[in-house]
N, CA, C and O atoms as a Tripos MOL2 file, in Angstrom:
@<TRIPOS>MOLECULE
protein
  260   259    65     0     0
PROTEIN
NO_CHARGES

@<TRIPOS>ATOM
      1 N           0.8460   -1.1680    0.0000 N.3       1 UNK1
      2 CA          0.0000    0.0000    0.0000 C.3       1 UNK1
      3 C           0.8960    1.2380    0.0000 C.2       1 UNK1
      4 O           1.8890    1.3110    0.7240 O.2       1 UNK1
      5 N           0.5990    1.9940   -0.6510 N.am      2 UNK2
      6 CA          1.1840    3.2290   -1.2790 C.3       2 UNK2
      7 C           1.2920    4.1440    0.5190 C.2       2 UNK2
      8 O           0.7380    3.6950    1.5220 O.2       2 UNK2
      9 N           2.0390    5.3010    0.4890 N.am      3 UNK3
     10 CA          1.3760    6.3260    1.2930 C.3       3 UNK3
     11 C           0.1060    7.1740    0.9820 C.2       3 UNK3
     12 O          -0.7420    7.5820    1.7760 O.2       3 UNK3
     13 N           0.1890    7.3510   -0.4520 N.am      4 UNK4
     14 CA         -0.7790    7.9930   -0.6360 C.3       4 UNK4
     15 C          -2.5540    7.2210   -0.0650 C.2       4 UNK4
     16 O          -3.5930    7.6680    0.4190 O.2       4 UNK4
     17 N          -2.0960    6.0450   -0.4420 N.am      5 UNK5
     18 CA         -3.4920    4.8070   -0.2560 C.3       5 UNK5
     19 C          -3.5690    4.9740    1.5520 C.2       5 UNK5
     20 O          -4.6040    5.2460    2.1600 O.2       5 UNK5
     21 N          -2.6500    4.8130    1.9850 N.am      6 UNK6
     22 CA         -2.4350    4.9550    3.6780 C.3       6 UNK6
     23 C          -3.0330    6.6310    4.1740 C.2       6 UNK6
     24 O          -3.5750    6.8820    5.2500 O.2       6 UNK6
     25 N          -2.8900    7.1330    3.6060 N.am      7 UNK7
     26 CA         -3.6710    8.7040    4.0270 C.3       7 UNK7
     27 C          -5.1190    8.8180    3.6580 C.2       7 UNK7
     28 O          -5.9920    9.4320    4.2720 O.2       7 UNK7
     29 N          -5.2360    8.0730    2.4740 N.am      8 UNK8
     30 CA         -6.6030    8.2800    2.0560 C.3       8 UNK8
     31 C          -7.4640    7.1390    3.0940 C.2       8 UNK8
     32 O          -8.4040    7.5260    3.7880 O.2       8 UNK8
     33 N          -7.1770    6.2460    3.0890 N.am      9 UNK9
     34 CA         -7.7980    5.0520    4.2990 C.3       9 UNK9
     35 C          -7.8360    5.5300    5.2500 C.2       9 UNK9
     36 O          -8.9410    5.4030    5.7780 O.2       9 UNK9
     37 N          -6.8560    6.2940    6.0360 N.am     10 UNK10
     38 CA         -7.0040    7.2740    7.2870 C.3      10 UNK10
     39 C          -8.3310    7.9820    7.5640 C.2      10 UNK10
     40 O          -9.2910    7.8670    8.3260 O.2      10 UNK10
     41 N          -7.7640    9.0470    6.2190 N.am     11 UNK11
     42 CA         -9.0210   10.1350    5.9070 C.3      11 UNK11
     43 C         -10.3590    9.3570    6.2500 C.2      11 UNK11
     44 O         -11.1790    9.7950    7.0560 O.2      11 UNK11
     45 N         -10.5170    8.0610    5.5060 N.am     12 UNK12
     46 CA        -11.7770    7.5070    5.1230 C.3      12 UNK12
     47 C         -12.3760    7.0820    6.5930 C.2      12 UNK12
     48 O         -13.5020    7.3790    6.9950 O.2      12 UNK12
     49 N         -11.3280    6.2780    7.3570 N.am     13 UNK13
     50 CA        -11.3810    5.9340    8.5090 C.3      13 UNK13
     51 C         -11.9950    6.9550    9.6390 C.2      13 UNK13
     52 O         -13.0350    6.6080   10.1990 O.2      13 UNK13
     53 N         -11.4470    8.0750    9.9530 N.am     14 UNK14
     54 CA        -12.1270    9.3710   10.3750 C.3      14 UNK14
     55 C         -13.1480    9.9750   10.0590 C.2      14 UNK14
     56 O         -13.4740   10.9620   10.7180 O.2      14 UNK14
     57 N         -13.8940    9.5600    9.0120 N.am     15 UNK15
     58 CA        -14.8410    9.9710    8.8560 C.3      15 UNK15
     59 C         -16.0480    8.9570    8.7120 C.2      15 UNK15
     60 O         -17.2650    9.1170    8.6210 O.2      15 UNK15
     61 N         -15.2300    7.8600    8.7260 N.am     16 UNK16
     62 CA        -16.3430    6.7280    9.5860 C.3      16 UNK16
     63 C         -16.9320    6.7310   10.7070 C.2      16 UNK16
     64 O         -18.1110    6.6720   11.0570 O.2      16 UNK16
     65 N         -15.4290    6.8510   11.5050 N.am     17 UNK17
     66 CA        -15.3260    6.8330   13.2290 C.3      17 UNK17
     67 C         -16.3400    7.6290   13.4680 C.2      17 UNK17
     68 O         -17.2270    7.3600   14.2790 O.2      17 UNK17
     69 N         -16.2790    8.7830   12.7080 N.am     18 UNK18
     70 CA        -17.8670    9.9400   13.6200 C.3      18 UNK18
     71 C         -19.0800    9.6730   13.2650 C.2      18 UNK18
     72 O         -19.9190   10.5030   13.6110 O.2      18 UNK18
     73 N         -19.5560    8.4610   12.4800 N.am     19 UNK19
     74 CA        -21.1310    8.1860   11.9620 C.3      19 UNK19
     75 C         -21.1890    7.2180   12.9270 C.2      19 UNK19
     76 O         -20.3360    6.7240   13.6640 O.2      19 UNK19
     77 N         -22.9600    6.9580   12.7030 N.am     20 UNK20
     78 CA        -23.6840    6.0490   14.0900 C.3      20 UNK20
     79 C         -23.0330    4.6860   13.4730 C.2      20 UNK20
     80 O         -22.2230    4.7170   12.5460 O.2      20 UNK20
     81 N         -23.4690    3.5290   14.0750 N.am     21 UNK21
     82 CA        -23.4470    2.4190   13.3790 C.3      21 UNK21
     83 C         -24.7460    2.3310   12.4160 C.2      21 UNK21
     84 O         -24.5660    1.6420   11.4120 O.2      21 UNK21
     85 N         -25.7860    2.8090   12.5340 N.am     22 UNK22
     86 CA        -27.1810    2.7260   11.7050 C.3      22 UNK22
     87 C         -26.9200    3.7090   11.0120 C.2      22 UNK22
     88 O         -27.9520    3.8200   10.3510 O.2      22 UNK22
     89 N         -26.1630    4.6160   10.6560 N.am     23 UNK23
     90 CA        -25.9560    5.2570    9.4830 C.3      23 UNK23
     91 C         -24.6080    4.9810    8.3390 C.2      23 UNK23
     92 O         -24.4750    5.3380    7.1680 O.2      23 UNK23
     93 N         -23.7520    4.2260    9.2120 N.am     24 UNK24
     94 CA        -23.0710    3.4360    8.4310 C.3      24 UNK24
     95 C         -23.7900    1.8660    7.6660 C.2      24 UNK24
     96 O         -23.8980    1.6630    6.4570 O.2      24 UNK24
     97 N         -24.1730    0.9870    8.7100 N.am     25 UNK25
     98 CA        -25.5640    0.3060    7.7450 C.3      25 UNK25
     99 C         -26.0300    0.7690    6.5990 C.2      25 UNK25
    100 O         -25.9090    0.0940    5.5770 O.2      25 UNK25
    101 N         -26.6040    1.9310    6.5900 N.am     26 UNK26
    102 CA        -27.6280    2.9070    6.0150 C.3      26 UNK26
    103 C         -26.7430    2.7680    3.9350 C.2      26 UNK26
    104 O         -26.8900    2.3580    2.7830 O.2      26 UNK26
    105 N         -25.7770    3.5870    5.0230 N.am     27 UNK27
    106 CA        -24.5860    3.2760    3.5070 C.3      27 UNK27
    107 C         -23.8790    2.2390    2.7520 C.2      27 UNK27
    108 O         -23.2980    2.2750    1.6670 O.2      27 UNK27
    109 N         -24.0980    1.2120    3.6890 N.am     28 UNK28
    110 CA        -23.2500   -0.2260    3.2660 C.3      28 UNK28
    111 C         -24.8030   -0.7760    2.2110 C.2      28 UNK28
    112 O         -24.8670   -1.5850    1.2850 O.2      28 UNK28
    113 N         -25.8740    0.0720    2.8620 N.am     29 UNK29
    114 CA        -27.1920   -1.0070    1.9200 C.3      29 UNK29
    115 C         -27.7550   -0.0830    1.1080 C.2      29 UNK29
    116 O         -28.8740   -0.2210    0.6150 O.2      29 UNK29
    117 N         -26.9220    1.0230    0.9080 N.am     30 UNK30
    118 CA        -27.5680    1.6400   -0.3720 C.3      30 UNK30
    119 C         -28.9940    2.8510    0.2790 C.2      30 UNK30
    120 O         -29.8760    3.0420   -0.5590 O.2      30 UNK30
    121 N         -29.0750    3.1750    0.8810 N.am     31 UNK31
    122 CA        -30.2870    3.4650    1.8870 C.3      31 UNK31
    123 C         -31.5900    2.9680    2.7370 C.2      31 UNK31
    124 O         -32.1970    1.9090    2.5760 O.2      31 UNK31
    125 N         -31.7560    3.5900    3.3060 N.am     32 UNK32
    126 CA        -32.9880    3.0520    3.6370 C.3      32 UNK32
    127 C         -34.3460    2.2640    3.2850 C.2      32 UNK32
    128 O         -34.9300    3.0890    2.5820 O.2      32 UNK32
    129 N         -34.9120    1.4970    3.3470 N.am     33 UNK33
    130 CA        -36.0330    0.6510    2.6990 C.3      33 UNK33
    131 C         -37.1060    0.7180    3.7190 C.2      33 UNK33
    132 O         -37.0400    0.3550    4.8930 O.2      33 UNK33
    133 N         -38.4340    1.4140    2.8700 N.am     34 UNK34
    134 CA        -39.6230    1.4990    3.8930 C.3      34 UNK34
    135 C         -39.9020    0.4180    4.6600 C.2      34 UNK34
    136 O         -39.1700   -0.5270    4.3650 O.2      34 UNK34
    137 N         -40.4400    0.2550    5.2670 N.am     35 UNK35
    138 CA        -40.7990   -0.6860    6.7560 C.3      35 UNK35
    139 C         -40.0600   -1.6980    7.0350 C.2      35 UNK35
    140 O         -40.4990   -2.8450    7.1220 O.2      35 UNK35
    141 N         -38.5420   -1.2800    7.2460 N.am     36 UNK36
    142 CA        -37.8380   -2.3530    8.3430 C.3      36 UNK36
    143 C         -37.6040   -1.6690    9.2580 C.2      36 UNK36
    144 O         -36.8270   -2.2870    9.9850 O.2      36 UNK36
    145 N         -37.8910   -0.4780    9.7610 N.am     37 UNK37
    146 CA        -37.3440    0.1400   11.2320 C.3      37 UNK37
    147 C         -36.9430   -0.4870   12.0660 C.2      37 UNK37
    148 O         -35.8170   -0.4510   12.5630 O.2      37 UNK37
    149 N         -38.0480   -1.3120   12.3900 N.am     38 UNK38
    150 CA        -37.9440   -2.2770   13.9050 C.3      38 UNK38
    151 C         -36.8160   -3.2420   13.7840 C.2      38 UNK38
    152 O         -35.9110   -3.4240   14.5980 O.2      38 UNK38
    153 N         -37.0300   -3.8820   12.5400 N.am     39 UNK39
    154 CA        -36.1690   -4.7410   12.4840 C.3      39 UNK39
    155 C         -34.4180   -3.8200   11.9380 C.2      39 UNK39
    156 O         -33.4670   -4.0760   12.6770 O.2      39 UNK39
    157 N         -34.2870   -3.3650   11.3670 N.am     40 UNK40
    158 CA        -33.1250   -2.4460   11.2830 C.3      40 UNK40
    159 C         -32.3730   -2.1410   12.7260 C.2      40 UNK40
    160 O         -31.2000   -2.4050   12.9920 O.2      40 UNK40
    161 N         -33.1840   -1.6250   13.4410 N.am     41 UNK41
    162 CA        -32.9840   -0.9760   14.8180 C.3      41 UNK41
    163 C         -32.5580   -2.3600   15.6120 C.2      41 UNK41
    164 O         -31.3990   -2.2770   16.0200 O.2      41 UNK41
    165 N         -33.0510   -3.3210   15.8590 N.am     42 UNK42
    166 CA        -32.6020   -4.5680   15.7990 C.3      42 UNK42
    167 C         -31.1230   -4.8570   15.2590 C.2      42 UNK42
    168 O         -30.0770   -4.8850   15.9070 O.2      42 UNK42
    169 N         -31.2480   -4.9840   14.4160 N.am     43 UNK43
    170 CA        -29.6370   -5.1900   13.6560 C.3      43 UNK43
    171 C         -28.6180   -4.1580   14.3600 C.2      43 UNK43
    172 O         -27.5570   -4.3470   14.9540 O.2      43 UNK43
    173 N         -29.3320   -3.0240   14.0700 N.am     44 UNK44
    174 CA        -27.9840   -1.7560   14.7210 C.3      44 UNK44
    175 C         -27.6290   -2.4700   15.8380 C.2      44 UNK44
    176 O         -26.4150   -2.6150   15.9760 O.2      44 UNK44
    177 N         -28.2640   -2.9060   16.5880 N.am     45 UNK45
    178 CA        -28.3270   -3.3250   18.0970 C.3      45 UNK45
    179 C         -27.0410   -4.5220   18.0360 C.2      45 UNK45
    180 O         -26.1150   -4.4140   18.8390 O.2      45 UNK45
    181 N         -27.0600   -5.5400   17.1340 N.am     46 UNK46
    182 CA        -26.6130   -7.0020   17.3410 C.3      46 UNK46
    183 C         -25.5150   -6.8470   15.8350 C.2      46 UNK46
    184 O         -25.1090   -7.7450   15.0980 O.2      46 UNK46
    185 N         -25.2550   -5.2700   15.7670 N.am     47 UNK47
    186 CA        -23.9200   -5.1920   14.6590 C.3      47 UNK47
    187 C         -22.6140   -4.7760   15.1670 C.2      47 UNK47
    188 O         -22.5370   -3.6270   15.6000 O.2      47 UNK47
    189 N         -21.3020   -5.7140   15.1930 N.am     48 UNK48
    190 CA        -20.2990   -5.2890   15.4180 C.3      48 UNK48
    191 C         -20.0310   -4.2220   14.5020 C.2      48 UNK48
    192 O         -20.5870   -4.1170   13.4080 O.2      48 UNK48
    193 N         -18.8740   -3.1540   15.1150 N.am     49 UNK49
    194 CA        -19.3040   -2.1170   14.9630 C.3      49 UNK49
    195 C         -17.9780   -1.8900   14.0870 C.2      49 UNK49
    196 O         -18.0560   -1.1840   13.0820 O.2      49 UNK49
    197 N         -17.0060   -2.3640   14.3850 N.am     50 UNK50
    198 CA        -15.6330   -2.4160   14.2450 C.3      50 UNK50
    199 C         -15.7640   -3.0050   12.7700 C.2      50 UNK50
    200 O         -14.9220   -2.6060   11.9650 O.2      50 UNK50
    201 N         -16.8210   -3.9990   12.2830 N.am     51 UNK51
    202 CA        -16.9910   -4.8300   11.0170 C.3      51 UNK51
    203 C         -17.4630   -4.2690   10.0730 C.2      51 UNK51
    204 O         -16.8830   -4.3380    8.9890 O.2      51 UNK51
    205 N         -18.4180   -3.6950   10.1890 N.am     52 UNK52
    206 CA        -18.7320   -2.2840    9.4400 C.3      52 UNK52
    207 C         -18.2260   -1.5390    9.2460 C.2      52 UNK52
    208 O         -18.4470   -1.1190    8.1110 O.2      52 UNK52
    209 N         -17.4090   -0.9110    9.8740 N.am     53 UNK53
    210 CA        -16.3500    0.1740   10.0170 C.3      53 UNK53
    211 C         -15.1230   -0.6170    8.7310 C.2      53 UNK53
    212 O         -14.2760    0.0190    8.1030 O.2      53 UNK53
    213 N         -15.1890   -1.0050    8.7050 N.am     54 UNK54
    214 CA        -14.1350   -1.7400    7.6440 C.3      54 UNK54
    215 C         -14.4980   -2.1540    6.7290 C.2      54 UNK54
    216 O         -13.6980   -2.5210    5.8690 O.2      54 UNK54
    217 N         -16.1090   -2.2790    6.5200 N.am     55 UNK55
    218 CA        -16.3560   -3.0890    5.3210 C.3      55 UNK55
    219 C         -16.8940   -1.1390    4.6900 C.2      55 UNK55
    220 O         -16.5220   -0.7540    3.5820 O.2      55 UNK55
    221 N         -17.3380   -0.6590    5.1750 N.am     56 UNK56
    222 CA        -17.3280    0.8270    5.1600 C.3      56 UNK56
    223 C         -16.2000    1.6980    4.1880 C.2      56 UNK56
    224 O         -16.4740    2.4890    3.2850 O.2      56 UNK56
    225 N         -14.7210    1.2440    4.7240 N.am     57 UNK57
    226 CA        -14.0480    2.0240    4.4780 C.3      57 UNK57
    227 C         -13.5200    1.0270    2.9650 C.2      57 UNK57
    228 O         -13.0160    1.4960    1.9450 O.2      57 UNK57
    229 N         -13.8120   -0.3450    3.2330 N.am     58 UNK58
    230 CA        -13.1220   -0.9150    1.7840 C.3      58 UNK58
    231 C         -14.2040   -0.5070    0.4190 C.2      58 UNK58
    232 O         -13.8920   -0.3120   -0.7550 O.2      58 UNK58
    233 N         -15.0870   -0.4810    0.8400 N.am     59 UNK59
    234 CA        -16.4720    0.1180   -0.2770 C.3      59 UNK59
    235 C         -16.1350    1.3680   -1.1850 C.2      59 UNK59
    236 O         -16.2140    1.6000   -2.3910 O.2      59 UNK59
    237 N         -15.5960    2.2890    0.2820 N.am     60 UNK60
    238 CA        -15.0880    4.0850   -0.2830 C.3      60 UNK60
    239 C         -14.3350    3.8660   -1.1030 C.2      60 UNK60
    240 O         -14.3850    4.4250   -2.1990 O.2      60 UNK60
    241 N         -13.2130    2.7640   -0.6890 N.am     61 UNK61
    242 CA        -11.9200    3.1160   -1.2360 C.3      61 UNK61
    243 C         -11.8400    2.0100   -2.4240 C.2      61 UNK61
    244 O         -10.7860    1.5000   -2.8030 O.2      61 UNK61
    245 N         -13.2990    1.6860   -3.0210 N.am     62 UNK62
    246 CA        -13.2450    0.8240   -3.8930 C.3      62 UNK62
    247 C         -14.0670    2.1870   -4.9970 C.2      62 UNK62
    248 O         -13.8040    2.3970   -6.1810 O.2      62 UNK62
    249 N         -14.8040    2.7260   -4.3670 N.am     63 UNK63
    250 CA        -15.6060    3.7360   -5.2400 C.3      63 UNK63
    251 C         -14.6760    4.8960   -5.7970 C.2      63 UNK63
    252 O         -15.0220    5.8720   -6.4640 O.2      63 UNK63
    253 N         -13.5680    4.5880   -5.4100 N.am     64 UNK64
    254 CA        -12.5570    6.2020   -5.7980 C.3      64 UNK64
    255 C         -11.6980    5.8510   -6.6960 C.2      64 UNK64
    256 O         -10.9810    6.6700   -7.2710 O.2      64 UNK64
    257 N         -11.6590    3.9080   -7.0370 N.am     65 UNK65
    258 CA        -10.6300    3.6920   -7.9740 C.3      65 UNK65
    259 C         -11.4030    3.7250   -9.4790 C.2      65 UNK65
    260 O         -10.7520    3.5620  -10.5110 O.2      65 UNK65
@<TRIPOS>BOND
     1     1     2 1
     2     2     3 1
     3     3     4 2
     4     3     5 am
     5     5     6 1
     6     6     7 1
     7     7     8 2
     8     7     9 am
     9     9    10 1
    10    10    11 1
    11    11    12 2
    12    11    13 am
    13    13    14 1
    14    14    15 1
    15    15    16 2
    16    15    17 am
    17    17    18 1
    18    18    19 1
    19    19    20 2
    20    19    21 am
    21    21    22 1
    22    22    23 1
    23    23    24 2
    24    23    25 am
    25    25    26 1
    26    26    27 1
    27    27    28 2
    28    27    29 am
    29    29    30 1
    30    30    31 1
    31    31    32 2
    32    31    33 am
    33    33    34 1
    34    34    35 1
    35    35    36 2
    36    35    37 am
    37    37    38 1
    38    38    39 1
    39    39    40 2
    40    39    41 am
    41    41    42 1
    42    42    43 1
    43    43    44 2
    44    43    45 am
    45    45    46 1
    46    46    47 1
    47    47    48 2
    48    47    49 am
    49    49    50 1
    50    50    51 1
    51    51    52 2
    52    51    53 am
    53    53    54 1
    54    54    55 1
    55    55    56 2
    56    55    57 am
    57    57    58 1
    58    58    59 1
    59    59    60 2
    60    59    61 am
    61    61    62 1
    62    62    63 1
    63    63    64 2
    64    63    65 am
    65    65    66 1
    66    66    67 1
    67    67    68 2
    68    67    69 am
    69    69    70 1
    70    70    71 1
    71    71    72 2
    72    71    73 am
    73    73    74 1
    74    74    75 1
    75    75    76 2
    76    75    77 am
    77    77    78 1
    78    78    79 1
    79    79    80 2
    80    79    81 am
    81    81    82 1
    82    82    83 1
    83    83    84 2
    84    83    85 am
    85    85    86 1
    86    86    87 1
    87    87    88 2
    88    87    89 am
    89    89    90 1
    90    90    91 1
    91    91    92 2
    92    91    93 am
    93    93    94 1
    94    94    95 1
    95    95    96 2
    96    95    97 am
    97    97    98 1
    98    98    99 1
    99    99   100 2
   100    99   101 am
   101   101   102 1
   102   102   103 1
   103   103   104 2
   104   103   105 am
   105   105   106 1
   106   106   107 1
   107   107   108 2
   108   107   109 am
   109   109   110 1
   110   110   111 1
   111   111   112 2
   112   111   113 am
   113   113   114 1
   114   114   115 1
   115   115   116 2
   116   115   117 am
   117   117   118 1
   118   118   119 1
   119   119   120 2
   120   119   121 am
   121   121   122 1
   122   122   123 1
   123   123   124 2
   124   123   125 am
   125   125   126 1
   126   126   127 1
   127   127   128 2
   128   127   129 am
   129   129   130 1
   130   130   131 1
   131   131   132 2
   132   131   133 am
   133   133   134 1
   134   134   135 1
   135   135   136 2
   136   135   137 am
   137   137   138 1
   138   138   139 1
   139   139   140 2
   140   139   141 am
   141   141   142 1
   142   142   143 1
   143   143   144 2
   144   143   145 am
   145   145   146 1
   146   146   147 1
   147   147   148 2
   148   147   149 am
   149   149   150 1
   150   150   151 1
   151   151   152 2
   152   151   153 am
   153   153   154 1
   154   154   155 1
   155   155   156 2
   156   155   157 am
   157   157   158 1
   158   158   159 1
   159   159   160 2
   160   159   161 am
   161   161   162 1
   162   162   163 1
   163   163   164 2
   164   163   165 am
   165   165   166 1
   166   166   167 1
   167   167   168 2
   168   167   169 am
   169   169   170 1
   170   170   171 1
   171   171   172 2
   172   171   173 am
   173   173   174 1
   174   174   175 1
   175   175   176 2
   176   175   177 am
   177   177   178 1
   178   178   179 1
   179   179   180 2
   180   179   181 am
   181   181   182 1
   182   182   183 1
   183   183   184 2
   184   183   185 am
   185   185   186 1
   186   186   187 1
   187   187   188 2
   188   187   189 am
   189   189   190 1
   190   190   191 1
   191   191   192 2
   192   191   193 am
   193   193   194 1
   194   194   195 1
   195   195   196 2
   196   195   197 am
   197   197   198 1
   198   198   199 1
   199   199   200 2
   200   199   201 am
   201   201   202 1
   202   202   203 1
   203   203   204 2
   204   203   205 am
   205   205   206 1
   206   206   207 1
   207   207   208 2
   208   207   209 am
   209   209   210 1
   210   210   211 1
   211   211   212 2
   212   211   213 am
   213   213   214 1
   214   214   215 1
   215   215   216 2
   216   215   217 am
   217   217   218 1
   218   218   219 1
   219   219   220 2
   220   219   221 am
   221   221   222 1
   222   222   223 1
   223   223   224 2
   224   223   225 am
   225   225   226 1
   226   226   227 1
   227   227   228 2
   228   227   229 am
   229   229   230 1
   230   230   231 1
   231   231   232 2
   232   231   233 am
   233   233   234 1
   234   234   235 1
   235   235   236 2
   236   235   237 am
   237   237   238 1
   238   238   239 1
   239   239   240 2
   240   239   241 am
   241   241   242 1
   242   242   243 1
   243   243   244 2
   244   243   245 am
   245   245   246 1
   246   246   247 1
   247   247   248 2
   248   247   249 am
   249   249   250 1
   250   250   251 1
   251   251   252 2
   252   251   253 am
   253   253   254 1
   254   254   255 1
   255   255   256 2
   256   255   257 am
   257   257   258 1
   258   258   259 1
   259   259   260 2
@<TRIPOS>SUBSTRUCTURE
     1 UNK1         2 RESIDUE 1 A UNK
     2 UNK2         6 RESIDUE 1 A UNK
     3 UNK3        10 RESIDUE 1 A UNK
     4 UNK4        14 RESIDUE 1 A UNK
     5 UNK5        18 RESIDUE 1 A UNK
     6 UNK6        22 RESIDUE 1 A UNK
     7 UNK7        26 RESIDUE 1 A UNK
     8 UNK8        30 RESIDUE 1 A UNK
     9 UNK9        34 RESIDUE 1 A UNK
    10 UNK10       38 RESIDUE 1 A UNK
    11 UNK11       42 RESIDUE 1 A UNK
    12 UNK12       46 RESIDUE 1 A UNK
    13 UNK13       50 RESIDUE 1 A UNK
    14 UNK14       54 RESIDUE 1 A UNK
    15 UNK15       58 RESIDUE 1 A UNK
    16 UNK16       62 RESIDUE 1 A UNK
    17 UNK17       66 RESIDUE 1 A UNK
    18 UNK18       70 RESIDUE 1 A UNK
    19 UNK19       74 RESIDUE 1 A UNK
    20 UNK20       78 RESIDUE 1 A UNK
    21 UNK21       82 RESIDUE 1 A UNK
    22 UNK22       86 RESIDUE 1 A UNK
    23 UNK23       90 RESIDUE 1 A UNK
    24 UNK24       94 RESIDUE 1 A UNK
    25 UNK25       98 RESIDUE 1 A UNK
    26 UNK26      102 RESIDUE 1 A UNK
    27 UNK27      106 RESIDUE 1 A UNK
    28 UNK28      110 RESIDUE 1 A UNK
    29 UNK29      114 RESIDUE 1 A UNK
    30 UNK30      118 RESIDUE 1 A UNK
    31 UNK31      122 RESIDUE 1 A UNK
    32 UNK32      126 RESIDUE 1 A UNK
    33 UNK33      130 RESIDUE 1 A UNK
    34 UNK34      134 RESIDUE 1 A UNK
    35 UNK35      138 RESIDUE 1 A UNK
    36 UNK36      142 RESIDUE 1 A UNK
    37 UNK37      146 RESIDUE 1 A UNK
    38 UNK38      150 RESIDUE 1 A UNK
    39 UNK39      154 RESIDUE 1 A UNK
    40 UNK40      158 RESIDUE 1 A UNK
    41 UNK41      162 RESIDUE 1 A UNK
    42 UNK42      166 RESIDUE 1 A UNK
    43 UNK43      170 RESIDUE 1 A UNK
    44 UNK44      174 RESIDUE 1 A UNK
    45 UNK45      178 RESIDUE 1 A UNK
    46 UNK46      182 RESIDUE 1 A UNK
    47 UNK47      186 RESIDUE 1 A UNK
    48 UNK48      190 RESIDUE 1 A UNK
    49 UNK49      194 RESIDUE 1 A UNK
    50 UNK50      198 RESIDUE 1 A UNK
    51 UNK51      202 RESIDUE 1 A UNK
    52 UNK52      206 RESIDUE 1 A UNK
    53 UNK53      210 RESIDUE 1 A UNK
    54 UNK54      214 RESIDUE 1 A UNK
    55 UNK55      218 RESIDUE 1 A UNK
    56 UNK56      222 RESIDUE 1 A UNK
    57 UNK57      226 RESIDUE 1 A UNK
    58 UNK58      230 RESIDUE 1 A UNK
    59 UNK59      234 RESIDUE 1 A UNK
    60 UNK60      238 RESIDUE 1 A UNK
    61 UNK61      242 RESIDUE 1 A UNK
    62 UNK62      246 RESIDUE 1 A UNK
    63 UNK63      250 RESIDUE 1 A UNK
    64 UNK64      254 RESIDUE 1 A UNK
    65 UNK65      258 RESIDUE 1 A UNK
């Protein structure tokens, strides 16, 4: 991995770190879909957070190549 790739993953990383976990969800599925609240809210609940956070940042840094 480049430095440049190592700054930008950073970047990407920091600006993960400050979203909820249900708004990172939100983005990993493309948005929201009428009537799963309950069950969504559910998931937020029983989602590692750290797993998202990474599958998050490999998505970005797949959308920029």
């Amino acid at each position: 991995m480049t430095k440049q790739e190592k700054l930008k993953r950073f970047d990407i990383l920091e600006s993960v770190n400050k979203m909820s976990t249900g708004s990172i969800l939100r983005e990993l599925e493309g948005g929201m879909k009428p009537g799963i609240c309950e069950s969504f809210d559910m998931r937020v609940a029983f989602t590692d957070r750290n797993k998202v956070i990474d599958l998050l940042i490999n998505k970005r840094l797949e959308e920029t190549v």
